[in-house]
C-alpha positions in Angstrom: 0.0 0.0 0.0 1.9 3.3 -1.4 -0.3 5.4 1.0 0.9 3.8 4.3 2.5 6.2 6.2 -1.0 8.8 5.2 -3.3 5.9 6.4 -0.9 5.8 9.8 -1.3 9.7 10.6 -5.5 9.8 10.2 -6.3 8.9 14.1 -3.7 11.4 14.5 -5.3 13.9 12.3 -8.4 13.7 14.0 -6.9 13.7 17.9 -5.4 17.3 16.3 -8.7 18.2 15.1 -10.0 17.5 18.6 -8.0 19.5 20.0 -8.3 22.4 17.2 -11.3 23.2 18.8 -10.1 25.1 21.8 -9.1 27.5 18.9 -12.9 28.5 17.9 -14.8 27.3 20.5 -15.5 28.9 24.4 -17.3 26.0 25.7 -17.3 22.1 26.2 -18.3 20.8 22.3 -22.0 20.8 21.7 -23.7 17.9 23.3 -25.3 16.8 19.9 -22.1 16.5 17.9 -20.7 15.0 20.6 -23.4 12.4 20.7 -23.2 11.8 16.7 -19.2 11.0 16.5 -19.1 9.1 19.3 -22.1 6.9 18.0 -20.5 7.0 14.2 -17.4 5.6 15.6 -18.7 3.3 18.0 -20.8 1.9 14.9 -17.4 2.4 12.6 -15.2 0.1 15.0 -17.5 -2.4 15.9 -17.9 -3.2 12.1 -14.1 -2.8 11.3 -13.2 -4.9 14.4 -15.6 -8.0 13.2 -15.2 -7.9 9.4 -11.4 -6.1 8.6 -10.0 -7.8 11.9 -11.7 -11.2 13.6 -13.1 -12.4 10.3 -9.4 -12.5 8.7 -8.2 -13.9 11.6 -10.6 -16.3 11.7 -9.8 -17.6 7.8 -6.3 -17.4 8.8 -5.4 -19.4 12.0 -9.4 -21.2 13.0 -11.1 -20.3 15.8 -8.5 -21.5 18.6 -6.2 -18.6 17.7 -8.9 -15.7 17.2 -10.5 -16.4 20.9 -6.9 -16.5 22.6 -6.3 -13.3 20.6 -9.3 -11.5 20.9 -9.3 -12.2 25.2 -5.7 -11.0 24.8 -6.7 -7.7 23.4 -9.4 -7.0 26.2 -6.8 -8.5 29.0 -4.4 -5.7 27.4 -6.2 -2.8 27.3 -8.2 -4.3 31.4 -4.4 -4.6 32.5 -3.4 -0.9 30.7 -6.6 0.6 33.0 -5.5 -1.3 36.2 -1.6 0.3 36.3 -2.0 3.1 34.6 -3.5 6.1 36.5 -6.4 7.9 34.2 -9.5 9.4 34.8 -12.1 8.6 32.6 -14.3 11.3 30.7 -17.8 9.6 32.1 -16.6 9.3 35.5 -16.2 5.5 35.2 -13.8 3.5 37.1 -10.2 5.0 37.8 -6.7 3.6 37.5 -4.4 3.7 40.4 -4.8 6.9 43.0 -2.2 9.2 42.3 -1.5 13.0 42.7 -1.8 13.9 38.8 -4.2 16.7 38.2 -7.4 15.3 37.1 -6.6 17.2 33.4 -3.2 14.7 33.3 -5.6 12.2 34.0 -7.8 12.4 31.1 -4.5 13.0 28.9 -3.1 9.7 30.4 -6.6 8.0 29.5 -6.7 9.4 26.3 -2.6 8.6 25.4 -2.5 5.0 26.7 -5.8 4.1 24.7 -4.3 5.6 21.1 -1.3 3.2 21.4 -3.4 -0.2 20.5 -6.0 1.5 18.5 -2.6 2.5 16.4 -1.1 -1.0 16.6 -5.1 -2.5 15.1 -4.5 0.5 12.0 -0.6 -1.2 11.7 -2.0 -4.3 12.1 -4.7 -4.2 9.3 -2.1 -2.2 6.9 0.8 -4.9 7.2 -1.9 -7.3 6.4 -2.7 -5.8 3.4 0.9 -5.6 2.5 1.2 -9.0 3.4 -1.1 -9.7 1.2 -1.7 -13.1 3.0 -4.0 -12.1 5.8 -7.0 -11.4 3.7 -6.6 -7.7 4.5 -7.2 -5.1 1.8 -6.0 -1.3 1.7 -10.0 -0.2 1.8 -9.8 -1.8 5.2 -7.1 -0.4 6.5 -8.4 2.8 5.4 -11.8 2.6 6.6 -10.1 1.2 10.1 -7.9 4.4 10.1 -10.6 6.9 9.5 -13.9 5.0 12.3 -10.6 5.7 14.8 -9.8 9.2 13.6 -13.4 10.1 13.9 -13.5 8.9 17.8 -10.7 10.5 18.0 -12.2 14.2 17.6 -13.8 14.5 20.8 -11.0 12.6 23.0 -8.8 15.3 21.9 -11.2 18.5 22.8 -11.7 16.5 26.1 -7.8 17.1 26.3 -7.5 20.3 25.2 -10.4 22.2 26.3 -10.0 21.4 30.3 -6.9 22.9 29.9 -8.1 26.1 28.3 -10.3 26.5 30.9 -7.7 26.0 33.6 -6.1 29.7 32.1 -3.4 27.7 29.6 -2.8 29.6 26.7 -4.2 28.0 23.6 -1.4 26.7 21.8 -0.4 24.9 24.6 -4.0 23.3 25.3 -3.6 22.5 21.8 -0.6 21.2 21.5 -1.1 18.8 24.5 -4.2 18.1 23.1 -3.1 17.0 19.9 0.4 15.3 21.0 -2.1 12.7 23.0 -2.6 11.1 19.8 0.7 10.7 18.8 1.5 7.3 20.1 -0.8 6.3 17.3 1.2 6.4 14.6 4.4 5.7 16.2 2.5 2.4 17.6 1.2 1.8 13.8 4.5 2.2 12.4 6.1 -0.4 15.0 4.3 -2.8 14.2 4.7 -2.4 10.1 8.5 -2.1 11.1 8.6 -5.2 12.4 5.9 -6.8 9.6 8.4 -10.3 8.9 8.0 -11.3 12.0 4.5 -9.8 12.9 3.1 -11.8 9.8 3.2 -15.3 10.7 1.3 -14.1 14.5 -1.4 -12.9 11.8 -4.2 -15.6 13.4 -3.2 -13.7 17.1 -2.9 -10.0 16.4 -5.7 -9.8 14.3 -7.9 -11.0 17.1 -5.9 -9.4 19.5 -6.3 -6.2 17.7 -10.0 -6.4 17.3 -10.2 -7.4 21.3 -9.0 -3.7 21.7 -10.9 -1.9 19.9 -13.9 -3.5 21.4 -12.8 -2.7 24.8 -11.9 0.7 23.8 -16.1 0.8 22.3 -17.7 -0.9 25.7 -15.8 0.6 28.2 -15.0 4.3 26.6 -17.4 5.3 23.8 -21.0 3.3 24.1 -20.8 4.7 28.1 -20.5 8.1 27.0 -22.9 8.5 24.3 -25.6 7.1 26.4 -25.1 9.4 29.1 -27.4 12.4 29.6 -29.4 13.6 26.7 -29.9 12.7 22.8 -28.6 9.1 23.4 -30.9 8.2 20.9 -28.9 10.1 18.5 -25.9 8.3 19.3 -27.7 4.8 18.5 -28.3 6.2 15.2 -25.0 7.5 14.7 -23.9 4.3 15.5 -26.6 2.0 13.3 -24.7 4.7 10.0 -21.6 3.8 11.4 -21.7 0.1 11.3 -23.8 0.2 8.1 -20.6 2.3 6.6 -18.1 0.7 7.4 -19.8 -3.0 6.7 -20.1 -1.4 3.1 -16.5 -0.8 2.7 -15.4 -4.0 4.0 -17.9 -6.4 2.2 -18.4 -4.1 -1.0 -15.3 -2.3 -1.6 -12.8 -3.9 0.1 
């Protein structure tokens, strides 16, 4: 895939678009909005982690491979919110007490979340390099862009606290945005190291769509039913999944 490096810096795109916002915007990100990406890419990743990640998997190595690899992928990201102190944005369950300010806490929740949704997008694109892991470009693509779009609110969760605590701007933003860099460089790793990471194909593929689920159940579905216009969010998410099945059955 020619465009690899492009399809590695979308999630990181959208973190920086997230974070943009402080930029134009006085208040917390309209509720609606808010409510419409998060369902879109709850729908997006759901899709992408059954048909562009488990399903490959599944052709690949059987079943016994896929279920070790996706309850690796929840373990991962279960252990990652156990030692990691965080704060998530819906008041859910917190990582280890520390003495972090509750804005480096949501940065930390933000950061170590990016790093496997990177490693799935590096994943699906040394597939389709591969070209032995039933993986195509439109996947990867598709994969990229359903994280870049939840991506967009994590990073004005970042940046806009900040703002409000009397940081300048640029520097909301720029922390804001930088949370999403671990993205790409976790993408990149994995392509790096794509001899050896191809023959684990059956694993990571499962392992890769076990994070992303997590990342859905435990981050975005929570937060989109929360307070108002959660029936908004179930639509967004219904376009979502029906998007993103189309790219992966259709054009991919």
């Amino acid at each position: 895939m020619n465009n690899a490096c492009l399809v590695l810096l979308i999630p990181f795109l959208g973190t920086a678009l997230g974070a943009a916002f402080v930029f134009f915007m006085k208040k917390a990100m309209p509720d609606v909005l808010q409510k419409i990406l998060l369902g879109f890419a709850s729908g997006v990743m759901v899709a992408a982690s059954v048909w562009s990640l488990l399903i490959p998997g599944l052709d690949l190595g059987g079943i016994w491979p896929a279920i070790f690899g996706l309850l690796g992928g929840f373990a991962f990201l279960l252990l990652i919110d156990q030692v990691t102190p965080h704060l998530h944005p819906v008041g859910g369950p917190e990582g280890p007490k520390s003495k972090l300010s509750k804005t480096t806490k949501l940065a930390l929740a933000v950061t170590i979340h990016n790093f496997p949704e990177g490693m799935a997008v590096g994943v699906a694109i040394a597939g389709a390099l591969s070209g032995e892991a039933g993986m195509t470009a439109a996947g990867a693509l598709a994969l990229s862009l359903g994280i870049a779009i939840q991506n967009v609110p994590e990073g004005a969760i970042v940046s806009m606290p900040l703002r409000a605590a009397g940081n300048s701007r640029w520097k909301s933003f720029w922390v804001g945005a930088l949370s999403g860099i671990v993205e790409p460089i976790g993408g990149a790793l994995v392509i790096l190291l794509a001899s050896a990471v191809t023959p684990m194909m059956p694993y990571l593929l499962p392992f890769a769509a076990g994070a992303m689920l997590y990342v859905v159940v435990e981050e975005l579905i929570p937060e989109a039913s929360q307070g108002n216009h959660s029936n908004i969010a179930t639509m967004g998410f219904a376009i979502g999944f029906v998007l993103m099945m189309v790219l992966d059955v259709v054009v991919g």
